[in-house]
C-alpha positions in Angstrom: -1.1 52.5 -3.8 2.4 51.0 -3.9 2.9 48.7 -7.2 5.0 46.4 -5.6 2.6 44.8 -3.1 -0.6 42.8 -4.3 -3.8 43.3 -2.7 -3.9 41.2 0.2 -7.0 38.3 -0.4 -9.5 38.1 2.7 -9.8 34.6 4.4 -12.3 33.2 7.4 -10.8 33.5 10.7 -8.6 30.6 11.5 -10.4 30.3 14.6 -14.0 30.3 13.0 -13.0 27.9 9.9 -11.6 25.3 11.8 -15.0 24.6 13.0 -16.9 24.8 9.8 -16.6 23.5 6.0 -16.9 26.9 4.2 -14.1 28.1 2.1 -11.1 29.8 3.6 -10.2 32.1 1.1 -12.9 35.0 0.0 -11.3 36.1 -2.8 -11.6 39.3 -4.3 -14.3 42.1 -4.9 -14.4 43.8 -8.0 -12.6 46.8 -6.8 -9.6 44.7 -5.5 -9.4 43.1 -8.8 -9.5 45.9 -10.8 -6.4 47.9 -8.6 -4.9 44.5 -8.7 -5.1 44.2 -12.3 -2.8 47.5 -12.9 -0.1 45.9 -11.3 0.2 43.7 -14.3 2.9 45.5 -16.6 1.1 43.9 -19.9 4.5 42.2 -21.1 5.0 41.5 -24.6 6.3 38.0 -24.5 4.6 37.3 -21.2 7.0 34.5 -19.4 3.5 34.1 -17.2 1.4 32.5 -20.1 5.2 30.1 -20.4 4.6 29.1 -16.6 1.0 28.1 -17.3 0.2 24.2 -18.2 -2.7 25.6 -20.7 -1.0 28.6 -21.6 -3.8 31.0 -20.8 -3.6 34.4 -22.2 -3.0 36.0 -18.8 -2.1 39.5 -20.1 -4.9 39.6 -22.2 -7.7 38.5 -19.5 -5.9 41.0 -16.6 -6.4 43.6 -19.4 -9.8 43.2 -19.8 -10.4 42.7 -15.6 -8.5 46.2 -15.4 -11.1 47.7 -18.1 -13.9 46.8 -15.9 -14.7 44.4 -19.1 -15.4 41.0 -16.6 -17.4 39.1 -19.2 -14.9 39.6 -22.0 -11.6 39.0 -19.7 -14.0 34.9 -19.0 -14.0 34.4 -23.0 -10.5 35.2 -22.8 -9.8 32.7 -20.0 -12.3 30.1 -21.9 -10.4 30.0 -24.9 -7.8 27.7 -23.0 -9.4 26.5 -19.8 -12.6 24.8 -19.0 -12.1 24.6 -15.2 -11.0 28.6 -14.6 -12.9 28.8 -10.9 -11.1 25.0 -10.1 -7.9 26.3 -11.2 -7.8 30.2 -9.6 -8.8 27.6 -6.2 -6.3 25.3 -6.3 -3.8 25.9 -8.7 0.2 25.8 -7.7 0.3 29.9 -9.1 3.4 30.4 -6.9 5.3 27.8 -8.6 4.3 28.4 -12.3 2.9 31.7 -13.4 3.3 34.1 -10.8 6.7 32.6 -10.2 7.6 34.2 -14.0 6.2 37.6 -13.3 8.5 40.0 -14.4 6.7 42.2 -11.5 7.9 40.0 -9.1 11.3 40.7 -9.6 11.8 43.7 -7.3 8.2 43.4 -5.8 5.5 40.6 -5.0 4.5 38.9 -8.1 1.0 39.6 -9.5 -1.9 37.8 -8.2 -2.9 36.1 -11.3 -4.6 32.9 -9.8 -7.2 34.9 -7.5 -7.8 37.2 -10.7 -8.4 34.2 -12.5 -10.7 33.0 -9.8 -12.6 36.2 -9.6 -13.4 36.3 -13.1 -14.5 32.7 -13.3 -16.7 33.7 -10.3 -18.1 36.4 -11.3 -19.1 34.7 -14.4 -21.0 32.4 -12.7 -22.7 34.5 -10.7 -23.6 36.3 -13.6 -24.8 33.4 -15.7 -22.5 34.0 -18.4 -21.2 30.6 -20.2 -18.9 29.4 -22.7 -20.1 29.1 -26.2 -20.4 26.0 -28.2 -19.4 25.0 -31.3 -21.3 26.3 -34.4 -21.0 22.9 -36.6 -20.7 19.5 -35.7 -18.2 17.0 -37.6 -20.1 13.9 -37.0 -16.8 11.8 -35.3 -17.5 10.4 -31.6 -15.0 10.6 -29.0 -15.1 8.5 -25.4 -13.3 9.9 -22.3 -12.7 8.0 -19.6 -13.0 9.8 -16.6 -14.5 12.9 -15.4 -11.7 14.4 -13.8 -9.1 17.9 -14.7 -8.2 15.5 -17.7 -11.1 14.3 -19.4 -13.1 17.4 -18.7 -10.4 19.7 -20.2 -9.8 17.2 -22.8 -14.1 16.4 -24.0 -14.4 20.2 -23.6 -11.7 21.1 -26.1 -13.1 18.4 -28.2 -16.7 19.5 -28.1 -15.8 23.0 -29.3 -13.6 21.5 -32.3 -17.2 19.7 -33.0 -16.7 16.4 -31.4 -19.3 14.4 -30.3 -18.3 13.7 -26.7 -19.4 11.3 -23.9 -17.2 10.8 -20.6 -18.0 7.6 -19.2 -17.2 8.1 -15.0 -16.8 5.2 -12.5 -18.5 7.1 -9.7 -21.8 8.3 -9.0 -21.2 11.7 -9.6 -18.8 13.6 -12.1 -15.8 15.5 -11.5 -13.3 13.1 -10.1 -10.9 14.6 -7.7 -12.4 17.4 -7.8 -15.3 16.3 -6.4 -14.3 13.7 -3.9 -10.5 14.1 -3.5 -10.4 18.3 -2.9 -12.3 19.3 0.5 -15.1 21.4 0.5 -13.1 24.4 2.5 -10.6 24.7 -0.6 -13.1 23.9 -3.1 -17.0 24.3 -3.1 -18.3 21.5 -4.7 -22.4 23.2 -5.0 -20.8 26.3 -6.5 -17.9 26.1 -7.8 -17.6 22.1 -9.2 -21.2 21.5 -10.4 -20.6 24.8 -12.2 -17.8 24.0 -14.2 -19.1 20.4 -15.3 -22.0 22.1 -16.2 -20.6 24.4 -18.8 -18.8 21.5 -20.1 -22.3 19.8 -20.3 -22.9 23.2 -22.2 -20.5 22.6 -24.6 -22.5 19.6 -26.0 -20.6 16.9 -23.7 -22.7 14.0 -22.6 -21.4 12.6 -19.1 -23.0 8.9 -18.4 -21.9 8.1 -14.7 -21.6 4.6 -12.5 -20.1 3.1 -15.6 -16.8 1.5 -14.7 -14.5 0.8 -18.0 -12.6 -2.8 -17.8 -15.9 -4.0 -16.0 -19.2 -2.5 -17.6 -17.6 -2.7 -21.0 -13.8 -2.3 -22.4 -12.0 0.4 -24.1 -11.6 -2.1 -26.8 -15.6 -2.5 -26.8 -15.9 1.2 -26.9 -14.0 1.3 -30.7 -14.7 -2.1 -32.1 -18.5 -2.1 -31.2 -19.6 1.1 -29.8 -18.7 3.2 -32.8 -16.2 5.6 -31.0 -13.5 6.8 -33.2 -10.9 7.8 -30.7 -10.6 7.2 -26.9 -9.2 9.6 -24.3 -8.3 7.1 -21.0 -8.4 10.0 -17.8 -8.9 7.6 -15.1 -6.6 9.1 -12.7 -4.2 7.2 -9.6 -7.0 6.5 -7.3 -4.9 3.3 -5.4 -3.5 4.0 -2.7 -0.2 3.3 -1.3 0.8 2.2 2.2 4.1 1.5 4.2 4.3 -1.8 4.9 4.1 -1.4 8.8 3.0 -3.8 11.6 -0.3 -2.7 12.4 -1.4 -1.0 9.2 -4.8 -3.3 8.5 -6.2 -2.1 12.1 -9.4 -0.5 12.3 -9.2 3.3 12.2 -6.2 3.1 9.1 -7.4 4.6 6.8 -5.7 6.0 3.3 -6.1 9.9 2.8 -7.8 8.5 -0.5 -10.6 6.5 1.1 -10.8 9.5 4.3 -11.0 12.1 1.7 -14.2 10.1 -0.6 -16.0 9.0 2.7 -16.2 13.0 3.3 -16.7 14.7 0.2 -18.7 11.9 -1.8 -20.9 10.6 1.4 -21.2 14.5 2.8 -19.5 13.4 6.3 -18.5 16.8 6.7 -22.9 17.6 7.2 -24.6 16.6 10.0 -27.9 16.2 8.6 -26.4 13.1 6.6 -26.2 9.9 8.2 -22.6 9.3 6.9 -20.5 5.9 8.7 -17.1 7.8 9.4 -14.7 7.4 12.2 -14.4 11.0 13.6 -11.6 10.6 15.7 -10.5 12.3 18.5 -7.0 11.8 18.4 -5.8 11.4 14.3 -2.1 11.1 12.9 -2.1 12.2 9.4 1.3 10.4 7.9 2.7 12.5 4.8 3.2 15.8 4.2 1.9 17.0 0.6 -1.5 18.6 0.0 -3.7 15.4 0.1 -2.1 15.1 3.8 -3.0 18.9 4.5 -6.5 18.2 3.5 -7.2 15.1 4.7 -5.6 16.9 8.3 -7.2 20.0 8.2 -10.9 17.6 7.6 -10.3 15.6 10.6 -9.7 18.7 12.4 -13.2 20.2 11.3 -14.4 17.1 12.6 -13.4 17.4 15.9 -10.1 15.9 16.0 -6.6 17.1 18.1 -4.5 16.2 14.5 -0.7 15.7 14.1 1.0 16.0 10.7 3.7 13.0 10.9 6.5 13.6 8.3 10.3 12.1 8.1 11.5 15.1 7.0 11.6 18.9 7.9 9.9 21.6 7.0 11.3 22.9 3.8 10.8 19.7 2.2 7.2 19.1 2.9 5.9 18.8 -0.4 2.7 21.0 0.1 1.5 24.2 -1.2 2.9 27.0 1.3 -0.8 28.4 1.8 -1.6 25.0 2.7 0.5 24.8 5.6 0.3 27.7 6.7 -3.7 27.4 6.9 -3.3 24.1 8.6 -0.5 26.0 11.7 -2.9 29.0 11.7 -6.1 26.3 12.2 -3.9 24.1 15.3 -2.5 21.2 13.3 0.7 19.7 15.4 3.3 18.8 12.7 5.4 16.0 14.5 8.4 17.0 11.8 11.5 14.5 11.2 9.8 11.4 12.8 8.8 8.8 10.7 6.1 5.7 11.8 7.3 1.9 13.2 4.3 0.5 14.0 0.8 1.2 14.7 -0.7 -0.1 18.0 -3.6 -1.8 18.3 -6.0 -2.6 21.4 -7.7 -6.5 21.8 -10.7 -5.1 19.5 -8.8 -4.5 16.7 -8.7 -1.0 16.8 -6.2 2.1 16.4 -4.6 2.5 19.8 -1.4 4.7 19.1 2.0 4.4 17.1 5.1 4.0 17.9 7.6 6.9 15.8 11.2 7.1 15.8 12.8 10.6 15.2 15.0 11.2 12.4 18.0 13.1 11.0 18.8 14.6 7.2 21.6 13.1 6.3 22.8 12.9 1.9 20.5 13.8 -0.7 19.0 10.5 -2.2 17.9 10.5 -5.9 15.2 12.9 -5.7 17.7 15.1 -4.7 16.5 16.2 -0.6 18.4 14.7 1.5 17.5 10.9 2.7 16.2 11.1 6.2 17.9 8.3 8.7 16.8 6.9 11.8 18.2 8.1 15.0 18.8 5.4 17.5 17.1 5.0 20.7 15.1 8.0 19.8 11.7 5.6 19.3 8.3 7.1 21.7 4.6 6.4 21.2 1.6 8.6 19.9 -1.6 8.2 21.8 -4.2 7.8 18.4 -7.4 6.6 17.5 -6.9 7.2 14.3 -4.2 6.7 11.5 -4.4 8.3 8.0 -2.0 7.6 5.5 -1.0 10.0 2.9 1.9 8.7 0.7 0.7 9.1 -2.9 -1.7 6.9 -4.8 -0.7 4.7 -8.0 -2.9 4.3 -11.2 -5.7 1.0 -10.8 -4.6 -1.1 -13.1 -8.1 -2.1 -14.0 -8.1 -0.2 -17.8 -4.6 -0.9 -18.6 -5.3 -5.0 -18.0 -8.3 -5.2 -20.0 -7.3 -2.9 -23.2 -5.4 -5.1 -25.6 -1.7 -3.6 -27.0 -1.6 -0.8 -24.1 1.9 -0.2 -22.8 2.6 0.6 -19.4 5.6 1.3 -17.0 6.3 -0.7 -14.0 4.3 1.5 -12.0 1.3 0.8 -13.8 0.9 3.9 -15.5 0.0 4.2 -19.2 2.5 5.1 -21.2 1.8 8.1 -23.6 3.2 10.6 -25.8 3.7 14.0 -24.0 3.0 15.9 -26.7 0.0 14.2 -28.2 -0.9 12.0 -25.3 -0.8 9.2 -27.8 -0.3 5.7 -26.9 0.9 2.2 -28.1 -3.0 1.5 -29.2 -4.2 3.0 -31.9 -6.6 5.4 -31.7 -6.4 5.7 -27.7 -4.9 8.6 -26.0 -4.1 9.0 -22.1 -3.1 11.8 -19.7 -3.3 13.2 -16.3 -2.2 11.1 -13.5 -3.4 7.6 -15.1 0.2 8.5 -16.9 2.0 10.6 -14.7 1.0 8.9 -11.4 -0.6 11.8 -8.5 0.6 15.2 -9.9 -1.9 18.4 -9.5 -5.3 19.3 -10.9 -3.7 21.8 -14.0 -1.0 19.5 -14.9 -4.1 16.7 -15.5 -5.7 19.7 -17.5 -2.7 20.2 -19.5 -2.3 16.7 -20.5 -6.0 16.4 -21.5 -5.3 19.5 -23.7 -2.9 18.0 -25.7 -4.6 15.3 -26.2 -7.6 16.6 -27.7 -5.2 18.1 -30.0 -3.5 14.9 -30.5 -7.0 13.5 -31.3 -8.4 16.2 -33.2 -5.0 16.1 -35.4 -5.2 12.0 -35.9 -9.1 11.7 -36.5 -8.4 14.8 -38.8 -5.8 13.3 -41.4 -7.4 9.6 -41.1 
């Protein structure tokens, strides 16, 4: 075999998937792992585990998968992650780990996400699950949420000894994992229910359909409820919109919202009676992964789908996998064009928008260059339905009923990178409730720090 190329992974046929939910990717067998894991050249100061937001041992758990030793290469893994099957899915690998591996200097890096999946995998599969702690220390902890952060942050507590409830808005835990992420890229039966599970196994207690600044407060939680700490996880979940005539039509509807109706209500099964606007004809404006999934779900559902996006190609924000599964499935992108106005009929409904083609001209702030209008180019989209993907804010339901909580003027909580700490004593955030939308692992990194943030404050108090 030649060192420098990975194993290729196997995937549905794009002509088969866009018709189904199923996940894409397969993943690999054992075989493929193992040959895959002696590409890994074991380096002493790994720069991957440097990449990584949780800084996994990812020499040591490769070792192990090369060794045939699966069970012990998932403790490895465990030690730092709660979410490993989550993260080898839908982690950014090409842009953090893999991008540091020393193998892929002169070759292709090694394929340490869809290692890290097939471990995690196989674990399940094998009914092998974390262990929990020994000895408990008698403190409480709340979380708030049920997401990357407060999962990763309540599991880290629970195996320091924590006693540990996540208190989540929704009816069923696991935030964006469970309602945001598509079924294709993420199973929710298998692969979702799984990982809460062994964070249940941990000792966490997970009390759902309780909605903090409503049911009761964070201040509640420690003046009355005897919690000694609080971890606030509650994630960006409002959406954003442009501002255009024609936006409060029916058939608009944010990626957020689209995304909930299918994953939370089960649109995507026909046995369930779900109220969602299929669509026959649907614009998805935006061009980062939300807008890939929410595109590549309205496809599965029936839909001719065009990706609208005001710049070009190399700056769409999205995963490279993610677009290329969309192009290989039949999503138009509509590139360097950029909405006006969406057109409605005399019911009220979606009936097309009006898009005006664009040009790169300077880089703005950000750094790409600031996309500009190009006269007289304006022509109209035929549409029933409009989907708008431009990024989500934190709700600022938590941050206006918790007394002394700082936050920036975009709403987000303001905490302590390091420790997650806050202005409030005693209260810890992370994960997009600080950062505003980022990814699933960076979430998972900031609830990690903050459990030790907790664990080190609850400690010397």
């Amino acid at each position: 075999m030649d060192m420098l190329t990975r194993i290729p992974v196997r995937e549905q046929d794009p002509k088969v998937r866009a018709k189904n939910f199923e996940e894409v990717c397969l993943g690999y067998n054992q075989e493929e792992a193992q040959i895959e894991a002696t590409r890994c050249l074991k380096c002493k100061n790994a720069k991957c585990i440097t990449g990584c937001p949780v800084s996994i041992d990812i020499p040591g758990f490769i070792r192990e998968v090369e060794a045939g030793n699966i069970e012990e290469a998932y403790h490895v893994i465990s030690q730092y992650s709660a979410l490993p099957a989550v993260c080898g899915r839908v982690c950014p690998q090409e842009s953090q780990c893999e991008e540091r591996c020393i193998r892929g200097i002169k070759g292709e890096p090694v394929s340490i996400g869809k290692l890290e999946r097939f471990v995690a995998d196989w674990a399940r599969e094998n009914g092998i699950q974390p262990k929990a702690a020994e000895v408990k220390n008698g403190k409480k902890v709340a979380v708030i949420g049920s997401g990357p952060a407060g999962l990763t942050c309540a599991g880290d507590l629970a195996k320091l000894g924590y006693d540990v409830t996540i208190f989540e808005a929704l009816h069923e835990a696991g935030g964006v994992l469970t309602y945001g992420i598509p079924e294709f890229r993420l199973p929710k039966d298998t692969v979702v229910q799984s990982e809460i599970e062994n964070v249940k196994v941990l000792g966490v207690k997970i009390e759902t359909n309780v909605v903090i600044g409503k049911s009761t407060t964070v201040d509640e939680l420690l003046e009355d409820e005897g919690f000694d700490a609080v971890f606030i996880g509650s994630g960006a979940g409002l959406p954003k919109f442009m501002g255009i005539p024609g936006e409060n039509a029916n058939g608009v509807f944010s990626a957020n919202e689209y995304l909930t109706r299918n994953n939370l209500m089960k649109a995507f099964d026909v046995s369930y009676d779900t109220p969602i606007v299929a669509g026959k004809k649907v614009a998805v404006v935006g061009g980062g992964n939300v807008a890939m999934d929410a595109a590549r779900t309205a496809l599965r559902l029936g839909a001719e789908v065009h990706i609208v996006y005001r710049r070009s190609e190399s700056e769409l924000p999205a995963r490279v996998e993610e677009v290329h599964h969309a192009k290989e499935e039949g999503i138009i992108f509509d590139l360097l064009t950029n909405p006006k106005e969406i057109l409605v009929d005399e019911k009220g409904w979606v009936k097309g928008m009006t898009c005006v083609k664009m040009d790169l001209g300077e880089p703005d702030a950000s750094g790409r260059r600031r996309p500009v209008e190009v006269p007289g180019s304006e022509f109209e989209l035929e549409l029933d339905t409009v989907i708008m993907s431009l990024g989500t804010s934190p709700n600022p339901l938590i941050s206006s009923t918790t007394h002394g909580l700082d936050i920036n003027k975009y709403k987000c909580i303001i905490a302590d990178e390091e420790k997650g700490q806050t202005s409030k004593e005693g209260v810890y955030a992370g994960g997009d409730a600080v950062t505003g939308a980022a990814t699933v692992i960076l979430a998972m990194g900031a609830g990690k720090a903050a459990a030790k943030g907790i664990d080190e404050y609850l400690t010397n108090k």
